[in-house]
N, C-alpha and C positions, 0 to 999 in steps of 0.2 A: 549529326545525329540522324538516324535512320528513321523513316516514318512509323514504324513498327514501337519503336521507341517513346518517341515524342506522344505517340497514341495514349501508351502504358502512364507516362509520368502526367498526363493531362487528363486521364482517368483514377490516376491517385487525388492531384489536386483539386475537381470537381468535388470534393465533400468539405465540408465549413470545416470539418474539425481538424482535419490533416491540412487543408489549407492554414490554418491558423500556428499549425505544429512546425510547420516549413519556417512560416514568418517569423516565429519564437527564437527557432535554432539559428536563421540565418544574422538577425541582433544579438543571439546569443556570441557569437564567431566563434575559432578556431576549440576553446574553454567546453562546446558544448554543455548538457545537461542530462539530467538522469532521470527516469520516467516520472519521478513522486514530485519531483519541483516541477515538470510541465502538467501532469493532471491538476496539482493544485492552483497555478495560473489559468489554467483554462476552467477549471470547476466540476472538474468530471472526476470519474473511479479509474485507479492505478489500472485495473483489467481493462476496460475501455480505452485507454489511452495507449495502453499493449499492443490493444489490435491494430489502433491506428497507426504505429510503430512498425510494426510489421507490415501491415501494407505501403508505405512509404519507402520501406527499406526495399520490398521486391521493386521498388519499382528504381529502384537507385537513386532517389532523391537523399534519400541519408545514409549518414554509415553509424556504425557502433565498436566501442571499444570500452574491455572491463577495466575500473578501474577499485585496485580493490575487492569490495563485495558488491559493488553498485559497477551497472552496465551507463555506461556515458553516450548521448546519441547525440549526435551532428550532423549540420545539413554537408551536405557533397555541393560546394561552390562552384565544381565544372561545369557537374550535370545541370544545375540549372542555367548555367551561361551559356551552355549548347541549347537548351531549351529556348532559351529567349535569342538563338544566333537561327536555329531551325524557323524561327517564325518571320525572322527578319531578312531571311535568305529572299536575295532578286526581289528585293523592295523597290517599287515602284519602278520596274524592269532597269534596275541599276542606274535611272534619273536620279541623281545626289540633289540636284537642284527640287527636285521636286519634294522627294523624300528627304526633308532637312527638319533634322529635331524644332519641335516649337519653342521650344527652354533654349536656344543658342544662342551664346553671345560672342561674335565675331572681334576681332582688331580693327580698331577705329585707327588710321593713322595719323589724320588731322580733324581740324574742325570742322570738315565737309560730312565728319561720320558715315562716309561708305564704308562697304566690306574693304579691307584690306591685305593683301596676299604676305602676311607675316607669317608665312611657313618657316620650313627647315631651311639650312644653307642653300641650300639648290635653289628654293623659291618656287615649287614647282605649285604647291597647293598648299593656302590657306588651312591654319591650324581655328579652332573654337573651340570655346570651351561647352561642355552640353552638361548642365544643371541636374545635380543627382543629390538622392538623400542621403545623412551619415548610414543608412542600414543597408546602402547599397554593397550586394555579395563582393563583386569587384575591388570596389574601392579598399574594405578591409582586408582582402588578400594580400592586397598591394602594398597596404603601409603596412602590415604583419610581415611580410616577407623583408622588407628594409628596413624592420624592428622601430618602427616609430608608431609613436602610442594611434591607439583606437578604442580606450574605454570612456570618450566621451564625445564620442559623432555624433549622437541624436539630441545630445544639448541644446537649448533655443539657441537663436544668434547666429547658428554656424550654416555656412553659404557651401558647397563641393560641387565640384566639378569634375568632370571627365573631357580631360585634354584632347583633343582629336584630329585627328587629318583625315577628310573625308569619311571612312564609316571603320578607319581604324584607330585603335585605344592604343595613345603613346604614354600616357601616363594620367594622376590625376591632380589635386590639388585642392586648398579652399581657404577662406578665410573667415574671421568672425566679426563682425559689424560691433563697436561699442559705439555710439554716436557718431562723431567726424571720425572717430580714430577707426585701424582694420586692423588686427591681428593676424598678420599672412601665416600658412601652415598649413601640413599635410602635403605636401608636396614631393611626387616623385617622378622619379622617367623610368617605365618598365625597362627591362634591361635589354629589352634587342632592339630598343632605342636610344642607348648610350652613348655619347661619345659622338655627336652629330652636332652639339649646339642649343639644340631644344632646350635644356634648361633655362637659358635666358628668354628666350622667347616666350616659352608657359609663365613665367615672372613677369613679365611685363603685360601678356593678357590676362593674368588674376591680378594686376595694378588696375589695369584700366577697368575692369569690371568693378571693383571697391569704391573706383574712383565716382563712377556712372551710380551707386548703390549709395552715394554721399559723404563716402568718407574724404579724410584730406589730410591723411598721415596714416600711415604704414610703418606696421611693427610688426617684426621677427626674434623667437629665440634662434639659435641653433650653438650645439656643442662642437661640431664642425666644419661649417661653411660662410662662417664671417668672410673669409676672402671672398667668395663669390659675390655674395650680397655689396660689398663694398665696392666692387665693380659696377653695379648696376647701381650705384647713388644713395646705397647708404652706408651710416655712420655709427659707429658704435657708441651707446652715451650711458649714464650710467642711469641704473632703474631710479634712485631718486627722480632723476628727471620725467620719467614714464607718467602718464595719465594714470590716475587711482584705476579706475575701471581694467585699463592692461593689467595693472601690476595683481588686482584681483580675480585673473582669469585662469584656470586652471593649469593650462600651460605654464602659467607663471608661478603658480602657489605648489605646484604640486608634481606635476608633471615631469615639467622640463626641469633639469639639477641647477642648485643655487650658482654653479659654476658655467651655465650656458650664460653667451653675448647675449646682449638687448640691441637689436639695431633698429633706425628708424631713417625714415624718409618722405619727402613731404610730398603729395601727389597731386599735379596738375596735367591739363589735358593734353596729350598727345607727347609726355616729358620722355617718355622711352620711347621715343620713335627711335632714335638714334643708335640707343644702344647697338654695342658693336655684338655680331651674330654668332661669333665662334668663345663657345668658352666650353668647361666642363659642365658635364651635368650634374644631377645629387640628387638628397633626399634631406628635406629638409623636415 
């Protein structure tokens, strides 16, 4: 993004009210909305909310499209990811060490709890996971684009992550905390990181993180990727057997089809260190 640019979209979002209009549309995702449902969430006049509309829009933070008789407006996920890529450019003169997210939680490989270099095949650099909210722009692109639900990321309980290697985004991931038990989900590998292995690896550090977080059992749906899962130690059992609290979690009730697996798996420390590094990747 060009500084001329980042100037424009930094002089839109300097007002509370367009500020607020970004945050609305970017929780709203892909569905957008239409001028009369955001003046009335914010409290102001359709006219008023026009303008703010139109300043937004010059500035390429949102787009619009009619639908019907009613004009539909949505935030532009790019532009603000070049926005927040513009600010973060030669961060800390490209020290990763220095410049390392405060929300990172690394692969522990044993008891010792250091950093552990649980990358990709190669092994060259350590992957972490870096702690993000369900309204993060990213994360919804991501599961929209590999058609896995996102009308309930800002739900209490639910944990996400952005997969990393060093300061680049392989994919993301998250789980839901019900007491000892973790509900794993949301999990993908952007796709020009496919086919490398990574998806066990991202499994096994949203394990250890659940684990570190108090849980002590791990549960997954998926309509697809029971083999995978089952490679990495777990077992298909039937939902009778599930913890009330899973079996009432949306994923479970609503979401995922009565015909997706239940797998589960018991988590103790350092149990995936092993696992073998080459498999496929997916979306779970």
């Amino acid at each position: 993004m060009e500084k001329r640019q980042a100037l424009a979209s930094f002089g839109a979002l300097s007002q509370e009210t367009r500020l607020e209009i970004v945050r609305m549309l970017v929780i709203a995702g892909p569905t957008g909305m239409h001028a009369g449902a955001i003046a009335e969430k914010i409290g102001t006049s359709p006219s008023n909310i026009s303008f703010h509309l139109k300043e937004l829009d010059r500035a390429g933070l949102i787009g619009q499209q009619r639908e019907s008789r009613s004009i539909i407006y949505s935030a532009k996920y790019d532009a603000l990811s070049d926005l927040v890529r513009f600010l973060m450019e030669d961060c800390c003169a490209g020290h990763p060490k220095i410049c390392k997210p405060a929300a990172t939680v690394t692969a522990c490989g044993g008891p010792s709890n250091k950093e552990s270099a649980i990358g990709d095949p190669e092994g060259t650099t350590s992957l972490s996971l870096q702690s993000i909210s369900g309204n993060d722009a990213d994360l919804r692109i991501a599961l929209t684009a590999a058609a896995l639900p996102t009308d309930d990321l800002t739900e209490d309980g639910r944990h996400f992550f952005r997969i990393a290697r060093g300061t680049d985004t392989l994919g993301f991931g998250g789980y839901e905390l019900h007491d000892g038990d973790a509900l794993l989900r949301s999990l993908v590998i952007l796709p020009d990181h496919r086919g490398k292995g990574l998806g066990d690896l991202a499994t096994r550090l949203l394990l250890e993180s659940a684990h570190s977080a108090g849980a002590r059992r791990a549960y997954l749906l998926t309509t697809s990727a029971a083999s995978f899962f089952e490679r990495l130690g777990f077992e298909k059992i039937d939902r009778s057997a599930a913890p009330t609290a899973i079996l009432q979690t949306r994923q479970a009730t609503s979401i995922c089809p009565a015909s997706a697996a239940l797998l589960a798996k018991p988590l103790t420390p350092g149990a995936d260190a092993n696992v073998g590094k080459k498999s496929e990747d997916l979306n779970a």
